[in-house]
Every structure is written in C-alpha cells, then in structure tokens.
C-alpha positions as CSV (number, residue, x, y, z in Angstrom):
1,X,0.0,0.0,0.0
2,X,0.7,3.6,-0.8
3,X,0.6,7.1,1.2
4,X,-0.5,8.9,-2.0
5,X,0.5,12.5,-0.3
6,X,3.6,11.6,0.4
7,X,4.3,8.8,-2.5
8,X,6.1,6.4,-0.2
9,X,5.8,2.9,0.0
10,X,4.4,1.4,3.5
11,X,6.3,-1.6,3.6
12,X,9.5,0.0,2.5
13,X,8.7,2.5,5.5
14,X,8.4,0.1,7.8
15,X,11.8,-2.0,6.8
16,X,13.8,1.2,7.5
17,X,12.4,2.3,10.9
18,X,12.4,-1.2,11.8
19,X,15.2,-2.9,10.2
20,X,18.0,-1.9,12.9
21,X,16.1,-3.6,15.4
22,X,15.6,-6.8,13.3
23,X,19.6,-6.9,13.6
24,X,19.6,-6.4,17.4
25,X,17.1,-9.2,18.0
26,X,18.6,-11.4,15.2
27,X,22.2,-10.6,17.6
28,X,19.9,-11.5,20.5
29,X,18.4,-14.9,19.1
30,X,21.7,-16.1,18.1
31,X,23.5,-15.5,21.5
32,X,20.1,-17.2,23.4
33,X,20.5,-19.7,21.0
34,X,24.1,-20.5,21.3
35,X,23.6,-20.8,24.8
36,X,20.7,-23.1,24.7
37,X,22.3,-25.2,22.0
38,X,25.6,-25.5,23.9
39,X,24.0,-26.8,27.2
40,X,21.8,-29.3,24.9
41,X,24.5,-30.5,23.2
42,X,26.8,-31.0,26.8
43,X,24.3,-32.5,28.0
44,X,23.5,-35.3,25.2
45,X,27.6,-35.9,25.0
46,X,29.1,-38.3,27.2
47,X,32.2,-36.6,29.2
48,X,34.3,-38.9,31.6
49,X,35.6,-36.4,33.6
50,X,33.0,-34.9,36.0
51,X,35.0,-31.8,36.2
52,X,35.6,-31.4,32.7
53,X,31.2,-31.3,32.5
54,X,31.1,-29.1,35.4
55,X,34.0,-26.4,34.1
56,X,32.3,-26.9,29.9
57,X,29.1,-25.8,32.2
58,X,30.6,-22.9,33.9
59,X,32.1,-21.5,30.5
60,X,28.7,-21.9,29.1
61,X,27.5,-19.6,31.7
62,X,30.0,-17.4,32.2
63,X,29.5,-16.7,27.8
64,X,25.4,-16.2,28.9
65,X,25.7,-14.1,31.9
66,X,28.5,-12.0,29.5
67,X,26.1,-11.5,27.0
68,X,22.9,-10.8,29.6
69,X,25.6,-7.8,31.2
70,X,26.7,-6.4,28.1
71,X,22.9,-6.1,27.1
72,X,21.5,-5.0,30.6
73,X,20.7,-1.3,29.6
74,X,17.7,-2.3,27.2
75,X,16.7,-5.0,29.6
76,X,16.1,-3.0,32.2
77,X,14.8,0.0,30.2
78,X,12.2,-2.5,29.2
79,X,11.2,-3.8,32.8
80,X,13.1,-7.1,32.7
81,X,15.7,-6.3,35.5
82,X,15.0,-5.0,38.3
83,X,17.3,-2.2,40.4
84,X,21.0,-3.9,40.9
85,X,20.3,-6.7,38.6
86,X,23.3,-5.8,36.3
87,X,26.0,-5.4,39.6
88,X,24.4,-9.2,40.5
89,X,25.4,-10.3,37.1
90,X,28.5,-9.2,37.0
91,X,29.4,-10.7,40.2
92,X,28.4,-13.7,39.4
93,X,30.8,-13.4,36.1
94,X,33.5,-13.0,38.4
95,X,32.4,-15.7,40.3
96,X,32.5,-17.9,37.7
97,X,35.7,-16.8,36.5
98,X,37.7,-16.9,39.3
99,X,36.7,-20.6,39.7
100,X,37.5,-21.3,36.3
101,X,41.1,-19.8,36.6
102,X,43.1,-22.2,37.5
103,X,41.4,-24.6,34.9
104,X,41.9,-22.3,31.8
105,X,45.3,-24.3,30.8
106,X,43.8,-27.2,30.8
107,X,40.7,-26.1,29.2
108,X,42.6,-24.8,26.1
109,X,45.0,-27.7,25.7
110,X,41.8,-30.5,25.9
C-alpha cells in the first residue's frame, strides 16, 4: 500500500524504521541460541571427567551471563531487571571466572 501525499511505499517504510532492530534481535536470538544449543549438546555428549562437564558448564555460563551484562541497559529499560540486577550479574561473572582460573590451561589444551 501507498501514502499517495507523500508517495512512499508502506512496507519500505516500515523495513527502514524497523530494520535496525531486526539486527539487534537477530544478535539476541543467536547468543540465546548459542547458549541453549551448547548446554543441549553437553548434556546429550558423554564426558568422563565430571570436572571437565562441570568447568564446559561454567564457560557456558559465564558466555550467557556476559552477554545478559553487556545487554543490561535495554533489559532494564524495558522492565526485565530490576534495580541492581546488572551489579548481580557481574558478580556472578566473576564468580564464575575466578573458579574457572586455574582450569583455563587445561581447558585450552583439551
């Protein structure tokens, strides 16, 4: 459909107001996504070290919560977070990581 007056195309309107946010929820899909796929696929593989599971789980995490924090702005502009979620975040990152130090050698080199 047409706006006669102003001769512009509707749907072409509507792919260039909307078409950066297509990208940032396409970027937010595919970081869900890689997530979701990881911890399906660890958890359908068979690992004979327990601590090799639990530290593939912990990188898994730490990669979510990274990408959660680095998109905590729009989150909480739209009502998802509350007040401090963010700070609780990153502390957990850091949790995470500094458990995972000492195994970071050994997690390359596997």
């Amino acid at each position: 459909m047409k706006d006669k007056a102003a001769g512009i195309n509707t749907k072409s309107l509507f792919n260039e107001i909307y078409q950066q946010d297509q990208v940032t929820f396409s970027n937010y899909h595919l970081a869900y996504y890689t997530v979701w796929s990881a911890r399906v696929y660890l958890s359908k593989m068979t690992v004979k070290c327990s601590n090799l599971r639990r530290n593939l789980e912990s990188l898994i995490s730490v990669y979510g919560l990274t990408e959660l924090y680095r998109e905590s702005i729009p989150l909480f502009e739209c009502g998802y977070y509350k007040q401090g979620a963010s700070t609780q975040i990153f502390e957990a990152i850091k949790s995470l990581t500094s458990e995972l130090r000492p195994q970071y050698i050994g997690l390359i080199e596997a």
